[in-house]
Residue, then its C-alpha position, 0 to 999 in steps of 0.5 A: x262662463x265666457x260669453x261670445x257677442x256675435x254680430x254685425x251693424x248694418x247702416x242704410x242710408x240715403x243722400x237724397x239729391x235733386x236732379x240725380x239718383x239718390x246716394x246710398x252706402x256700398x260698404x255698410x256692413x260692420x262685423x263685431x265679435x268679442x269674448x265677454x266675461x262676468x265681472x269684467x267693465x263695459x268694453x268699447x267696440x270699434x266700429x268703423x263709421x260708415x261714409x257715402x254721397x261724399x256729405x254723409x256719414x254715420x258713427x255708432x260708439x258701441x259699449x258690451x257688458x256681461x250681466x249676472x244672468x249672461x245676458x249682455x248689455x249693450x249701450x252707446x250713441x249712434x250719431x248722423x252727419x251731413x254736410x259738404x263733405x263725409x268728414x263733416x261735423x255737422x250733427x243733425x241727429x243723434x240716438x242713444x242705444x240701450x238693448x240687452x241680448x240673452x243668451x242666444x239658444x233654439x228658443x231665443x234667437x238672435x237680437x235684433x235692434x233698430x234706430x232710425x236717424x234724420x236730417x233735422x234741417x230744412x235744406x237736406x231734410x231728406x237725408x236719412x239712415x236706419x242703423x240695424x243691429x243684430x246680435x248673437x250671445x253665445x257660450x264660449x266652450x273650454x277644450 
């Protein structure tokens, strides 16, 4: 049976400044919702990347799969970028994302998954963002 994965990636980040107030993103939330099926190859989610401060920005490339037992694989990369602009390609950090989401019932909430990302430099080392998932896996009823 057809499973939905329902959910949002939320990304709190800080563009951390010397003499002003510190900068964080105003559009952080990202909503994600697809219909999986068993034997059905890993699908790609689109997830917009999420830009603030004018030097930050973070992307997450995220991957759904339906296992046997209908729980759903999730795998990917989430990767933080500061620099002199929020189209920068300077990497500072990187984390990869392996969690599993069952089946979502009254027993079994939702899944809830965290990564944290740093500025790995001396100049800018407190830059930061903390990427929050949070993941529903329900069954998709026929009419």
């Amino acid at each position: 049976m057809p499973r939905l994965l329902n959910g949002t990636v939320r990304v709190e980040g800080v563009d951390h400044e010397d003499f002003t107030a510190n900068e964080h993103p105003t559009d952080k939330v990202r909503f994600v919702q697809i219909v999986l099926d068993s034997g059905q190859p890993a699908q790609n989610l689109f997830i917009a990347p999420v830009k603030w401060g004018g030097e930050c920005r973070v992307e997450v490339e995220l991957n759904a799969m339906m296992l046997d037992n209908n729980a759903i694989k999730i795998t990917g990369n989430s990767k933080f970028f500061e620099g002199a602009s929020e189209e920068t390609g300077e990497m500072e950090d990187q984390v990869g994302i392996d969690f599993t989401v069952p089946r979502t019932t009254g027993g079994s909430p939702p899944r809830h998954h965290h990564v944290s990302l740093r500025n790995q430099v001396l100049i800018g080392a407190e830059d930061s963002a903390e990427v929050f998932f949070d993941f529903s896996n329900l069954v998709v009823e026929d009419d």
